[in-house]
KOLLOMI-32825 format. One record per residue (C-alpha): residue in one letter; x, y, z; residue number from 1. Coordinates in pm, 1 decimal, decimal comma. Each point is the difference from the previous one (the first is absolute). Example, Ala and Ser with C-alpha at 12.3 -4.5 7.8 and 13.67 -1.06 7.14 Angstrom:
BEGIN
 rest        x        y        z  nr
    a   1230,0   -450,0    780,0   1
    s    137,0    344,0    -66,0   2
//
This chain:
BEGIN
 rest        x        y        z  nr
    x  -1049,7  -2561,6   1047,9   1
    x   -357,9     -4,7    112,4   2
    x     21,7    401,6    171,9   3
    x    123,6     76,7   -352,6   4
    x   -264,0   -137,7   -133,9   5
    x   -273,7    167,1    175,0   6
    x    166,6    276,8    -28,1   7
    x     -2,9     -2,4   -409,8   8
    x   -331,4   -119,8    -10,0   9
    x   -171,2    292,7    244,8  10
    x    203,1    256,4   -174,1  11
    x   -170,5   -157,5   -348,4  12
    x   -380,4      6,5    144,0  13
    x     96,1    355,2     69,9  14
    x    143,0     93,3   -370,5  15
    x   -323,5   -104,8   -120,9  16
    x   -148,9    296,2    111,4  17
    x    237,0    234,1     75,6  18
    x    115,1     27,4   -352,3  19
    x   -357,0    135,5    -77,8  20
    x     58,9    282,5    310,1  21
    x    -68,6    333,3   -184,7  22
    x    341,4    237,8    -39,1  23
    x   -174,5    198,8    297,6  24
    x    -74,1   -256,0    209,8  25
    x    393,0   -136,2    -18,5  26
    x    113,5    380,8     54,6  27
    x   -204,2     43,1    313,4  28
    x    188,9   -314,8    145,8  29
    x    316,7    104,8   -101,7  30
    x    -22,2    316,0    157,5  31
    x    -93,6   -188,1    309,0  32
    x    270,5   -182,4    -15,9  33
    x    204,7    291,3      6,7  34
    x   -185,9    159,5    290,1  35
    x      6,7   -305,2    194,1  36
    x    422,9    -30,1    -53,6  37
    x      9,2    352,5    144,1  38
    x   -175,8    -77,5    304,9  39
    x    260,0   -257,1    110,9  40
    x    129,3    150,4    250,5  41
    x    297,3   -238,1     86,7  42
    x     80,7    -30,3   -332,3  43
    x    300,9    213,2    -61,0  44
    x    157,9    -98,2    319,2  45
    x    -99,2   -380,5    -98,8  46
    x    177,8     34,2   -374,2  47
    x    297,7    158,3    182,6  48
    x     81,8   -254,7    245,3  49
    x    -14,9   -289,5   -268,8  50
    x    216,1    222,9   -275,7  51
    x    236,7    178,0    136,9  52
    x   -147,9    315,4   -229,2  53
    x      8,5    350,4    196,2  54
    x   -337,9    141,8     50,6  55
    x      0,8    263,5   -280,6  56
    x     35,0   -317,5   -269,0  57
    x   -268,4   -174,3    152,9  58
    x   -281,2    315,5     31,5  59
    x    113,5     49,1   -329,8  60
    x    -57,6   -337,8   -119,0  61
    x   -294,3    -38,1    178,9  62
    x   -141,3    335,1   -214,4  63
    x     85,4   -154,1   -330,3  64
    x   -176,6   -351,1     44,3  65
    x   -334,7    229,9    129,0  66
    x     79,7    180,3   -340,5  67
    x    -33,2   -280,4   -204,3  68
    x   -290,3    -68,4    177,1  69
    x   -154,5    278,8    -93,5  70
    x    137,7     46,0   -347,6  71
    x   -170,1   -349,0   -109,7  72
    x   -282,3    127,2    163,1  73
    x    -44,6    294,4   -232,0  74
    x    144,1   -206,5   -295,2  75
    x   -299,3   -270,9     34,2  76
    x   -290,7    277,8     93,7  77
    x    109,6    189,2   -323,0  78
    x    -45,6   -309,6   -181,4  79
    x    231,9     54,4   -348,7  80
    x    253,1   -215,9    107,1  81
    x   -164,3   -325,8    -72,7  82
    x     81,9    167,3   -401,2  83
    x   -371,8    -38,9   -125,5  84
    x    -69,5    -67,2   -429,6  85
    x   -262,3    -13,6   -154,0  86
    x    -17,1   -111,8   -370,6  87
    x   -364,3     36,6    -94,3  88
    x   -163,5   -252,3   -276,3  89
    x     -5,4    116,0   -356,8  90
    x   -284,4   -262,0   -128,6  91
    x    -11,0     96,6   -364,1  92
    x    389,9     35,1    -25,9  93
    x    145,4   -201,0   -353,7  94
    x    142,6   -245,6    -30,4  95
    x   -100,2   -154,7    318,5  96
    x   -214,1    201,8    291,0  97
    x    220,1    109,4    308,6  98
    x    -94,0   -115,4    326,1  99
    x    -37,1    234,9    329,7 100
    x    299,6    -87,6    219,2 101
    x     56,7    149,9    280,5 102
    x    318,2    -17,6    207,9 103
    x    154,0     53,4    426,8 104
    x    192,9   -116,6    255,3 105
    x   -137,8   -171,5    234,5 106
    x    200,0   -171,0    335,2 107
    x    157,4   -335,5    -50,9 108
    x    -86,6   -147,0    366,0 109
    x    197,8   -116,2    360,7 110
    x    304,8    195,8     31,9 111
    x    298,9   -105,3    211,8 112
    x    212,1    265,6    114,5 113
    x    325,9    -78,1    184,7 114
    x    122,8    277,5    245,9 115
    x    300,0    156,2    -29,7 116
    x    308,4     22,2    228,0 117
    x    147,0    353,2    -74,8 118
    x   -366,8    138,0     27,0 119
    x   -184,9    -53,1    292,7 120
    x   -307,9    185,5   -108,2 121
    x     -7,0    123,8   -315,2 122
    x    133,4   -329,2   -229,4 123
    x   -201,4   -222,9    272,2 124
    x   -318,1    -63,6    106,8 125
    x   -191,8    296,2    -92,4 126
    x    267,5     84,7   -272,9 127
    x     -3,6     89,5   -354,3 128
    x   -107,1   -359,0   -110,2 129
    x   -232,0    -55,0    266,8 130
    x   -186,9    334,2   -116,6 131
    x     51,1      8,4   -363,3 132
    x   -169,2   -382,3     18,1 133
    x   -294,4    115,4    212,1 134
    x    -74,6    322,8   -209,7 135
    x     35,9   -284,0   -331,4 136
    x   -288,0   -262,4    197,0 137
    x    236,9   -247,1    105,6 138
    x    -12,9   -154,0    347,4 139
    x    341,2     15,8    169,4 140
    x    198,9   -268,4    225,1 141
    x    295,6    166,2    176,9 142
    x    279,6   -215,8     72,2 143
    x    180,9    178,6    330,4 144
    x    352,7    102,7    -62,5 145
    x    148,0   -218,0    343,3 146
    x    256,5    327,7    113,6 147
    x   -293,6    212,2     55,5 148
    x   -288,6   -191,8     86,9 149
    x   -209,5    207,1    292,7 150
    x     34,1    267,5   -257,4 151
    x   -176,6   -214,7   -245,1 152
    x   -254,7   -118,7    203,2 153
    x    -68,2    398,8    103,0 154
    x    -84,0    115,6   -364,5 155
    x   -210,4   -352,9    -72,2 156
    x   -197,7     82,8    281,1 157
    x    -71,2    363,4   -133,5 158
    x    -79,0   -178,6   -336,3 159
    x   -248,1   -222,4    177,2 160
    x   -180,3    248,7    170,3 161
    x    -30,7    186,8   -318,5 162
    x   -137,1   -280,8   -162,1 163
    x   -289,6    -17,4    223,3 164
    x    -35,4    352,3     31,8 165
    x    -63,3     24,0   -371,8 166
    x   -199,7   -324,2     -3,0 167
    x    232,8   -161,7   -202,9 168
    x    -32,0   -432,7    -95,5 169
    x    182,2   -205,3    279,6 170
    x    339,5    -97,6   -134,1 171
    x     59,5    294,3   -183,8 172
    x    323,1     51,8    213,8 173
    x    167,4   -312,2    147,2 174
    x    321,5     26,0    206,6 175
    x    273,8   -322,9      3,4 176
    x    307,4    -80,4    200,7 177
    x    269,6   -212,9    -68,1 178
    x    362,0     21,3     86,7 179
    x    105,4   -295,9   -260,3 180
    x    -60,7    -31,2   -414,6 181
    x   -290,0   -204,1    121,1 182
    x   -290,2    245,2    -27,4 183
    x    151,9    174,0   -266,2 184
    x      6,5   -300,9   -244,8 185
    x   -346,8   -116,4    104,4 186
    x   -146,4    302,6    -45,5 187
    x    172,8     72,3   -368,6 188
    x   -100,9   -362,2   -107,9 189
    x   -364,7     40,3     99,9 190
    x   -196,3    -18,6   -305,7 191
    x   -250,5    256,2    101,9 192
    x    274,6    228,3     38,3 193
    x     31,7    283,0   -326,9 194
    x    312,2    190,4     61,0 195
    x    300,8     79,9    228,5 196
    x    185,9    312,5    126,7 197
    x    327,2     -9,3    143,9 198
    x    255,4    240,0    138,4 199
    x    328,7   -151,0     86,7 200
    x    311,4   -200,1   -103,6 201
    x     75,0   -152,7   -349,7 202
    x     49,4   -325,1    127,3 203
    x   -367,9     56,7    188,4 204
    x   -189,5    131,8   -308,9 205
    x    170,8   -216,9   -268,9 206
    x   -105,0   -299,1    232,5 207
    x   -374,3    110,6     64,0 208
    x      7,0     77,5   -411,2 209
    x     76,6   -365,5    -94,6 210
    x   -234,7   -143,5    219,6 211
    x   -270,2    195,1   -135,2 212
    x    126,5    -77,7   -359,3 213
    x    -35,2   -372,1    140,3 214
    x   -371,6     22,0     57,3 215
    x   -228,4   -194,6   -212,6 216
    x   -105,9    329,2    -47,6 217
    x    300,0    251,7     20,0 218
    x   -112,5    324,5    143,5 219
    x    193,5    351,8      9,0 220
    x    266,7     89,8    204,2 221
    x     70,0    375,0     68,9 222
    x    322,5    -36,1    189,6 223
    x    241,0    284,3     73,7 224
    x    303,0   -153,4     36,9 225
    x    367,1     88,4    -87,5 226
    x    136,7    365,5   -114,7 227
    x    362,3    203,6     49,7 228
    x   -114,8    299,9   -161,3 229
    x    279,5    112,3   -199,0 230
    x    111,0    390,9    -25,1 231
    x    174,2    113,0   -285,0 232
    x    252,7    304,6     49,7 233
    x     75,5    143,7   -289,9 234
    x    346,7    180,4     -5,4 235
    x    -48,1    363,1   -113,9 236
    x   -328,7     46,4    252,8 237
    x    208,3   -179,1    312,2 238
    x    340,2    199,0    -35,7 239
    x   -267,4    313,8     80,8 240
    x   -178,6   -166,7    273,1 241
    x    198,2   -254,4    144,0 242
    x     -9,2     91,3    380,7 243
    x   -434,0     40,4    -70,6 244
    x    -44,7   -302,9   -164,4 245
    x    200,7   -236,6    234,1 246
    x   -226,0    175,5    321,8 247
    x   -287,7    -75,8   -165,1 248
    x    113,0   -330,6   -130,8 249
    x    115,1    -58,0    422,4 250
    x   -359,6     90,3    107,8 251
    x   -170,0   -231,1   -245,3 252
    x    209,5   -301,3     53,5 253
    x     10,9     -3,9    441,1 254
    x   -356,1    120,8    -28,4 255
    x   -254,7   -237,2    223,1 256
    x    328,1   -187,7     69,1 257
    x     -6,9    -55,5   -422,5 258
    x   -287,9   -268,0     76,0 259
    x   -234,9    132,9   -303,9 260
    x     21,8   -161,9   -343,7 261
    x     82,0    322,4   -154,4 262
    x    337,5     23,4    176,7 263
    x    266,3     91,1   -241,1 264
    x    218,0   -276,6      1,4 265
    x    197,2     60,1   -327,3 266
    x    226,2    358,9   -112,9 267
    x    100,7    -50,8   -331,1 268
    x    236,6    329,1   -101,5 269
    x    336,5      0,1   -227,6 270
    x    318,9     -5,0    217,0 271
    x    231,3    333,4    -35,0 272
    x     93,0    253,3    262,9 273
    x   -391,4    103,0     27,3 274
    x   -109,5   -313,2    109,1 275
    x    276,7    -28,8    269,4 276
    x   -149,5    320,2    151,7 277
    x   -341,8   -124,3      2,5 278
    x    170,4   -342,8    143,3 279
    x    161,5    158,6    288,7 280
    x   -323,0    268,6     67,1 281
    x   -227,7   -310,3     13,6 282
    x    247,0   -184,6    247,4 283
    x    -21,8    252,7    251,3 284
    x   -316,8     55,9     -2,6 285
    x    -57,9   -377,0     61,2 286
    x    205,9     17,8    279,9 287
    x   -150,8    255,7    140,6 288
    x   -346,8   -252,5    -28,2 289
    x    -25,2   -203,7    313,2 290
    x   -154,4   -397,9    -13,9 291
    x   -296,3     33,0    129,7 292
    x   -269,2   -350,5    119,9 293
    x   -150,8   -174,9   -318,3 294
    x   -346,2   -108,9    -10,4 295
    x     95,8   -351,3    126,7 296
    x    232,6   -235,9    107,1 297
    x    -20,3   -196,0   -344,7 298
    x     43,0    334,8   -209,8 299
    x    306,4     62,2    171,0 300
    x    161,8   -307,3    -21,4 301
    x    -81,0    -32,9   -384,2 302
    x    138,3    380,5    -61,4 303
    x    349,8   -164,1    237,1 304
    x     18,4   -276,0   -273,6 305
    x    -95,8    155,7   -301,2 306
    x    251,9    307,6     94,5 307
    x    313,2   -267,9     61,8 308
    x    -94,0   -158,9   -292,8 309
    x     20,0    303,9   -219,9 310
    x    302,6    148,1    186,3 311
    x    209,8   -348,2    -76,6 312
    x    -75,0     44,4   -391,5 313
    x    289,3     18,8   -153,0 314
    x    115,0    365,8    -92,4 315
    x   -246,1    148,9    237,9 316
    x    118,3    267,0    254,1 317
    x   -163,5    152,8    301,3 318
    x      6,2    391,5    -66,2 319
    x   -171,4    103,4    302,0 320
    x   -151,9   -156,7    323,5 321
    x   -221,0    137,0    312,0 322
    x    284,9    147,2    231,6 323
    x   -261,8   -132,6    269,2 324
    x    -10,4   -373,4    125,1 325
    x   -310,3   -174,4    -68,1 326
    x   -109,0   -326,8    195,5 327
    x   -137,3   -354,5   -173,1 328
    x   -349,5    176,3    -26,8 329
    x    125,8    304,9   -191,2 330
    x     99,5     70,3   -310,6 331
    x    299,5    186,3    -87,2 332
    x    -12,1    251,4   -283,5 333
    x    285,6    -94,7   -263,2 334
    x     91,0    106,0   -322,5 335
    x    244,8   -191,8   -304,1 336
    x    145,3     25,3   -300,0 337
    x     87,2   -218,0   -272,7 338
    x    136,5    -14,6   -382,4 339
    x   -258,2    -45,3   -204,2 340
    x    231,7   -229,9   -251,2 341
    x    -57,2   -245,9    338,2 342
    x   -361,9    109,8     62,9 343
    x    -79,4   -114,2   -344,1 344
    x    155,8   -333,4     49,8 345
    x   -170,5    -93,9    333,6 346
    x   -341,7    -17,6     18,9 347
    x     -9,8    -16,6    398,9 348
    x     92,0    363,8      0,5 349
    x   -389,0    122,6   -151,6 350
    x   -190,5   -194,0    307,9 351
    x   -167,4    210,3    227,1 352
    x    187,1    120,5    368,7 353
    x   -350,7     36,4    171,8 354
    x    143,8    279,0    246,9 355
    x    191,9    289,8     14,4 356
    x    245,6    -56,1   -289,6 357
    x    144,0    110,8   -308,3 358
    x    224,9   -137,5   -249,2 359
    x    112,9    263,7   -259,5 360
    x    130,3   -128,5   -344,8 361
    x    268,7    135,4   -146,6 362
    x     51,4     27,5   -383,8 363
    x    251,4     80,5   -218,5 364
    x   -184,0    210,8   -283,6 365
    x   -379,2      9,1   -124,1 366
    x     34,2   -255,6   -163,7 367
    x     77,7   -205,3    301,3 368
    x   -285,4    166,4    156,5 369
    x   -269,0   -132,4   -273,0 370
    x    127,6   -346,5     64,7 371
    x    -95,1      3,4    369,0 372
    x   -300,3    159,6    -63,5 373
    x   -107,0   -256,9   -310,6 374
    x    103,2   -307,0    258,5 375
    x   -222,4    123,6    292,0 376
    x   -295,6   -161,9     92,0 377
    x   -374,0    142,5     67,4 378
    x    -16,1    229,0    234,5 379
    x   -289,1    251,3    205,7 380
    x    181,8    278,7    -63,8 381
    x    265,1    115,5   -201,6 382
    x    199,0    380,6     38,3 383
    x    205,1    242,3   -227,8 384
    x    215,6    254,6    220,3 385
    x     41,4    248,5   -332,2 386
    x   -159,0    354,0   -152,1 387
    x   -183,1     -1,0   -328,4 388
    x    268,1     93,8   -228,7 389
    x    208,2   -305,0    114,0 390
    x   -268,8   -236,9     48,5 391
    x   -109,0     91,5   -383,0 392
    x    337,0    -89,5   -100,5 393
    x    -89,4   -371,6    142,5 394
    x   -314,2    -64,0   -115,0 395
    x     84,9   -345,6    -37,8 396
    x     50,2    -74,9    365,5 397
    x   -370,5    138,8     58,0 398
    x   -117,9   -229,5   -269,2 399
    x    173,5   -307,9    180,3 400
    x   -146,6    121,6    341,4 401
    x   -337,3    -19,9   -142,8 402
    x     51,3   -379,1    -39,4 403
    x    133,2    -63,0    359,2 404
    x   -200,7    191,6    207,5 405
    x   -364,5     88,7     76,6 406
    x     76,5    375,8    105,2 407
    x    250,4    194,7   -104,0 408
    x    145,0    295,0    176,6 409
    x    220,3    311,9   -117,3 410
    x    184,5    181,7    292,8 411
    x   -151,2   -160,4    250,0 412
    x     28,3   -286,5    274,1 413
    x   -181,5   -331,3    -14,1 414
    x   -124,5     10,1    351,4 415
    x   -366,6    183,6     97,8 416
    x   -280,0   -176,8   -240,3 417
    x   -264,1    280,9    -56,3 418
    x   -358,3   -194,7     -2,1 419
    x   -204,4    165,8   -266,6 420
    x   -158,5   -137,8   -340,5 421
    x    296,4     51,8   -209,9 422
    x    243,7   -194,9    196,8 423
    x    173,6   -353,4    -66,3 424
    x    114,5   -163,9    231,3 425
    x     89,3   -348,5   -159,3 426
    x    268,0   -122,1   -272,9 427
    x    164,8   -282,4   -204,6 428
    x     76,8   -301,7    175,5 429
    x    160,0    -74,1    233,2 430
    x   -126,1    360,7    193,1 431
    x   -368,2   -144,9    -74,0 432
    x   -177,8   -305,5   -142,8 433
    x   -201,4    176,4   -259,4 434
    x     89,7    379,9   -139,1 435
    x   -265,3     57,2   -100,3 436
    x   -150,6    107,1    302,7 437
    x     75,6    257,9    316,3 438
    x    -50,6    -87,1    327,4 439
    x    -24,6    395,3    105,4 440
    x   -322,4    239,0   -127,2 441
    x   -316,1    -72,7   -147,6 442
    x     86,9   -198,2   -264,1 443
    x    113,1   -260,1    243,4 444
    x   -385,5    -83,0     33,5 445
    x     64,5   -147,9   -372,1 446
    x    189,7   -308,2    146,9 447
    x   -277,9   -149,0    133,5 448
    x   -264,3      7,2   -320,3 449
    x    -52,3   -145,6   -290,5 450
    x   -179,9    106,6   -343,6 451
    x   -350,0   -128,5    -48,2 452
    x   -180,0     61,6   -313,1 453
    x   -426,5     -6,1    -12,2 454
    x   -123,1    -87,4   -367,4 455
    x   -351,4     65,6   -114,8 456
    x    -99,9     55,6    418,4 457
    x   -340,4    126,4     35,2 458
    x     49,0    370,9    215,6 459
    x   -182,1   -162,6    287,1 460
    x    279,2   -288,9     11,9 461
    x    274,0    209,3    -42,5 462
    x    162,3    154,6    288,1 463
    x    -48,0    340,6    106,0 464
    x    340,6    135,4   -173,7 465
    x   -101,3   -119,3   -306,6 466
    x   -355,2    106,3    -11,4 467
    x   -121,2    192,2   -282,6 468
    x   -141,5    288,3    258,4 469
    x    344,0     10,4    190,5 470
    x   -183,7      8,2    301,2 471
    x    369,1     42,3    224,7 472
    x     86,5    290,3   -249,0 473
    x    353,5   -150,5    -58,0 474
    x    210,8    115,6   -257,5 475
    x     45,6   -319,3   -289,0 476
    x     91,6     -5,8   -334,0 477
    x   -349,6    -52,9   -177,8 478
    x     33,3    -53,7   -423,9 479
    x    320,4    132,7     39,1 480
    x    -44,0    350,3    177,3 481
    x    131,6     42,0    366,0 482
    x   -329,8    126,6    202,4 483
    x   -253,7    -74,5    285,9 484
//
């Protein structure tokens, strides 16, 4: 596609200089682009109109995409995250003299980010990979999510004028449409394109992820993608708070309509007389939920199928159901219950509901329990419902959790991801493409580097990180000691 094309190729003139942008220089114009968002004055009531979202979720969103803004900004005028060593040369060491090496990260070039549909603002255009991307050195294309597309072009527009504002290189910020897979393929199979983020479906992100791997030249993927978010109930903890935990286990799963991929879509818990109590306490207080719009038509529809489709599982039974009516364009909260003896023996039953639904397993003894637990697949989040005696009783289950899930959570809900540097937001596949990574706080910038090493530089060639002066007084690790 020749508009791909020129699109790849402006936003690589631009990398070529932009990647040499001093941390300060990148800060100033993501503050600006922060500013410029909050001058938009249609913007809320834009983002509202396309969603569905009330206007307390989109102000709110709104303040947490000008917050990662701003926290990249301070991240890259700082200057220690590009992780700085220095390995001076020991010229008279035996057997053999050691060279000077020195050692950063340094960006890896044209970023495509794809917007996402359950976040208008702050998984889209000026999102957490648009920002994290910038603040690394790495021209962005934004691929408009199609169900909120004015909104879109709002914050690009913002970006823009930040850009020149800041006297940043033309096609440091492009904006794409494209209702169809299209653009999407063309601009993951460009060859001048380095790496991919993605917020959406499995199907979506496992697709974009092979074509990448397809490449002459495969390229990263960073694609959030599939999670249920299982909560663990242990027995001595929930036969004390039953009534407690099922509210707060009601708020998490209808909250935002249960569109965010930290919905908790799985209770695990042993079945006695305790469990029945939490059962019937969690029913009513999904009735008492009404269905509420989704973000779009297509959302809506998929939740419909993927609801009937879990409801007509064998052994599965509807516990408790919105007392309210919902139309097509709503979605219904719902909870279920199965066996887990059938749970285990249908894998259907662990695919994500994308909506406002829970399916609560029911086991037979711990042992039971482990078995669920050891078949589950990667997830964002995993939570135990238990105090610290109990919990240190079942050590084992913590130990398990560490291999399924990229943050882990002890009394608790899944829902509300707190942006600061020691978050994770990211786990084994099929929740992401690569756990290695988050896609929320600072270290999110990390996606979109790569290691360099300099041997035997002269100090003039090197660049300024790694100069023997320091002359950005950054914090590196220099002959082994952490100091500026």
């Amino acid at each position: 596609m020749k508009a791909i094309d020129e699109t790849l190729n402006k936003a690589q003139v631009a990398f070529l200089s932009y990647k040499n942008f001093p941390g300060k220089k990148k800060a100033e114009f993501l503050r600006t682009v922060a500013d410029e968002i909050e001058a938009l004055g249609t913007l809320v009531s834009t983002a509202m109109r396309e969603t569905n979202l009330p206007e307390a979720r989109i102000i709110n969103e709104r303040g947490r995409t000008t917050g990662h803004c701003r926290m990249f900004a301070d991240l890259v005028e700082e200057g220690s995250w590009v992780d700085a060593r220095v390995d001076t040369a020991l010229p008279n060491r035996m057997p053999a003299p050691k060279p000077d090496i020195r050692k950063m990260l340094v960006p890896v070039g044209p970023v495509v980010v794809f917007g996402a549909a359950n976040f208008p603002l702050a998984y889209s255009t000026a999102g957490g990979d648009t920002a994290s991307a910038l603040a690394a050195g790495c021209p962005v294309i934004v691929k408009a999510h199609p169900a909120h597309l004015e909104t879109s072009k709002l914050v690009a527009g913002a970006i823009e004028k930040a850009a020149i504002k800041t006297g940043m290189p033309s096609g440091v910020f492009q904006h794409v449409y494209g209702e169809g897979f299209e653009t999407g393929q063309a601009l993951v199979k460009h060859p001048l394109t380095k790496a991919v983020g993605f917020t959406g479906s499995l199907a979506g992100g496992k697709a974009l992820f092979d074509l990448a791997n397809q490449r002459p030249e495969p390229i990263p993927v960073f694609a959030e993608m599939s999670s249920i978010n299982p909560v663990i109930l242990l027995p001595e903890t929930l036969s004390r708070d039953a009534a407690k935990t099922a509210g707060a286990l009601a708020a998490s799963i209808t909250l935002g309509v249960g569109q965010f991929c930290t919905n908790p879509g799985l209770i695990i818990a042993i079945d006695d007389e305790t469990l029945q109590s939490f059962i019937a306490a969690l029913s009513t207080e999904i009735q008492k939920a009404l269905p509420a719009a989704m973000l779009h038509q297509g959302i809506a529809d998929n939740y419909s199928k993927k609801l009937a489709q879990a409801l007509a599982q064998k052994g599965v039974k509807a516990e408790g159901q919105s007392s309210a009516q919902g139309n097509p364009a709503q979605g219904t909260p719902l909870v279920a219950s199965v066996p887990a003896e059938i749970f285990l023996q249908n894998p259907a039953l662990s695919e994500e509901v994308f909506g406002p639904f829970s399916l609560i397993v029911k086991c037979r003894n711990m042992d039971e329990l482990h078995k669920v637990i050891n078949r589950g697949h990667g997830q964002l989040t995993s939570t135990i419902i238990g105090d610290e005696t109990e919990i240190s009783r079942h050590k084992a289950l913590l130990n398990v959790l560490i291999e399924k899930a990229g943050r882990l959570i002890i009394n608790g809900v899944p829902t509300g991801v707190e942006v600061c540097p020691s978050q994770m937001h990211g786990g084994p596949y099929p929740s992401t493409t690569d756990s290695r990574f988050t896609a929320v706080g600072a270290d999110a910038i990390k996606r979109f580097v790569r290691p360099v090493s300099f041997q035997n530089f002269p100090d003039s060639l090197l660049p300024d990180e790694l100069k023997e002066a320091n002359p950005l007084g950054i914090w590196r690790v220099y002959n082994g000691e952490f100091k500026k």
